[in-house]
C-alpha positions in Angstrom: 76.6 109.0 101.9 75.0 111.9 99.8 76.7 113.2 97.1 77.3 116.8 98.7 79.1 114.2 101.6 81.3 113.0 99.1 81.8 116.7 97.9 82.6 118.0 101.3 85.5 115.1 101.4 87.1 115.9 98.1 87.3 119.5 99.4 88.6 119.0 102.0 91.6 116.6 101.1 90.3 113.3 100.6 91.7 113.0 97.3 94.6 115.0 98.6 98.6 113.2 99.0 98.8 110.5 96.9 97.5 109.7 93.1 95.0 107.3 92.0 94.8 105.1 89.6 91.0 104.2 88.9 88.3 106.0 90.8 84.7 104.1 91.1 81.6 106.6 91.8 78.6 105.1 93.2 76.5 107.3 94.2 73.1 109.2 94.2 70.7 106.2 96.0 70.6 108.3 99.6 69.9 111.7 97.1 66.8 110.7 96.1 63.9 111.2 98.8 65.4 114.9 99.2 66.4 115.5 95.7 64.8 115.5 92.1 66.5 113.6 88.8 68.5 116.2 87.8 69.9 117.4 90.8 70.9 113.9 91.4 72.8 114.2 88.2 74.2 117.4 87.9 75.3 116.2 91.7 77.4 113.1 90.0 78.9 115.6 87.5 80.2 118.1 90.1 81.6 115.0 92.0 83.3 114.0 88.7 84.5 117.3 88.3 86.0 117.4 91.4 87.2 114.4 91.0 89.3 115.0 87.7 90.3 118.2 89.7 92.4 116.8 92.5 93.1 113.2 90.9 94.0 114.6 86.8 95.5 111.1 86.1 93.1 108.9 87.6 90.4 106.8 84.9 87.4 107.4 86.3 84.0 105.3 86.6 80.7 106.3 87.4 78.0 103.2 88.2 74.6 103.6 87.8 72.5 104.0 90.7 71.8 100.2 92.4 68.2 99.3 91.8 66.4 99.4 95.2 62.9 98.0 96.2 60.1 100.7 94.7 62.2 102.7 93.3 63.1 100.7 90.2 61.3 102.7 87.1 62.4 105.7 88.7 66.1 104.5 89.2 66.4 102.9 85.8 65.2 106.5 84.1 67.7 108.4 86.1 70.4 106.0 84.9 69.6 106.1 81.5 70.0 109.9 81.6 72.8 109.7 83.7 74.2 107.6 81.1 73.5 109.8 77.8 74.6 113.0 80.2 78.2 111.6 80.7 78.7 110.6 76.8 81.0 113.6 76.5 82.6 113.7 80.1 86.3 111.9 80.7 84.5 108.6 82.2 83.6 105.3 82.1 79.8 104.7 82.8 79.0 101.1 84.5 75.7 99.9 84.3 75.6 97.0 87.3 71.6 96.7 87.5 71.6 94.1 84.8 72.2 91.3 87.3 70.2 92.5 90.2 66.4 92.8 88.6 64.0 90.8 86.9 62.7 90.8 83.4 60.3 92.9 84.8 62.7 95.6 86.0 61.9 95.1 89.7 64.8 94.2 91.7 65.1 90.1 92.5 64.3 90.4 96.3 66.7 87.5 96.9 69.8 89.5 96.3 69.0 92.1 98.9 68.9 91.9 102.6 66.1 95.1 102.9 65.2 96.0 99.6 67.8 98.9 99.3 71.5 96.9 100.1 72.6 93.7 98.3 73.2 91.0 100.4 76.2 88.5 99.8 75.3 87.3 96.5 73.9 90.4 94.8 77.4 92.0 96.1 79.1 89.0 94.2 77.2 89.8 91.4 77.9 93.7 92.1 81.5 92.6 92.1 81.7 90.3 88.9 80.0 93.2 86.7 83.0 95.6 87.9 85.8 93.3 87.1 84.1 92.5 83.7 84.1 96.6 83.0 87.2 97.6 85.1 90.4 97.3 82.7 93.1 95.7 84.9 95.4 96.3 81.5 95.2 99.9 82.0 97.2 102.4 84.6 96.0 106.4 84.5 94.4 105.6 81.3 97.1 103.8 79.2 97.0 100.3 78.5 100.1 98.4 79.7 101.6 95.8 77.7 103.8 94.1 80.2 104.5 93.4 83.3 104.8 96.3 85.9 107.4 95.2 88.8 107.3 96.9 91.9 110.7 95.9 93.1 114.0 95.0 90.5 115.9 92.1 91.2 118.7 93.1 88.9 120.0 96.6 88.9 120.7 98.3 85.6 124.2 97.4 84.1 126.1 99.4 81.3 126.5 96.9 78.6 130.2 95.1 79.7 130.2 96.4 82.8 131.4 99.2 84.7 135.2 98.9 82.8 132.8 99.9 79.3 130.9 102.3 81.0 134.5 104.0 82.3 135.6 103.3 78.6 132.5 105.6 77.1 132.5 108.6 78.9 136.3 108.6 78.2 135.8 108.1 74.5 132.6 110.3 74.6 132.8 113.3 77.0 135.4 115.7 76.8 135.8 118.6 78.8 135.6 122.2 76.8 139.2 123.6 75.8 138.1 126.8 76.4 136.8 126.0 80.0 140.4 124.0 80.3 142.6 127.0 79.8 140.6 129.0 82.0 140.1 127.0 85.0 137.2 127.3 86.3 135.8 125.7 89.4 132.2 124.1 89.2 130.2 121.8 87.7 129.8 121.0 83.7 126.4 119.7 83.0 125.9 117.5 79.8 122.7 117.8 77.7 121.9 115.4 75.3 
């Protein structure tokens, strides 16, 4: 996809019924034969934008653009802007070229299947830079100490029991006199 693809989606409800917890952008490689540098980029900050829009919670990554076959100066100076552009925006940037090009900066032909897509082991290597960079400790941008289970095996119990629990709203809670003399019929909410 292009990025004003990816654009279209977000308006239009991609992002839409549900909340995220991490959000990976990798875009901008089918922007550039139609679309200069900082298009590209001011591109990946409206997509972030829209992104932080719909999905306020969500940490949010942006990759660099995946060195591809000739374009790999070009691609490596876009990144670096892109880079130094988002230093002030609410993201993480992910650089994932390291492990797909040579010294040289031109891609290592072995990890790509046509010059432009990684084959199975540059996509391993894709892969094993993301985990390094992706926090799993984190959920909507707070690190989490402990444990996180889905389901409880043991329900919640009032310290002794339901006889205590009976035993503390007695001692604790006591309807208003002046409501008792009056008699009124409806609920009394407690606010702690």
């Amino acid at each position: 996809d292009r990025i004003e693809n990816a654009l279209w989606r977000i308006y239009h409800g991609e992002l839409d019924g549900y909340q995220a917890e991490k959000v990976i952008l990798l875009m901008g490689t089918n922007n550039l034969d139609k679309n200069s540098d900082d298009e590209i980029i001011n591109g990946i900050h409206e997509l972030v934008r829209a992104v932080s829009h719909r999905q306020p919670f969500a940490i949010i990554y942006v990759a660099g653009i995946l060195p591809r076959h000739g374009k790999e100066e070009r691609i490596a100076h876009l990144n670096q802007a892109l880079q130094a552009s988002l230093q002030n925006e609410r993201v993480t940037y992910i650089d994932m070229s390291s492990e797909l090009i040579q010294p040289d900066g031109k891609i290592i032909k072995e990890l790509f299947t046509d010059g432009l897509h990684p084959n199975q082991e540059g996509y391993r290597r894709v892969a094993k830079m993301l985990e390094k960079k992706i926090d799993p400790t984190s959920k909507f941008g707070v690190k989490i100490k402990e444990k996180i289970y889905k389901e409880v095996d043991v329900a919640p119990e009032f310290p002794g029991g339901l006889s205590e629990l009976m035993k503390f709203i007695e001692n604790n809670f006591h309807f208003p006199i002046e409501l008792s003399e009056s008699a009124p019929i409806g609920r009394v909410y407690v606010q702690a």
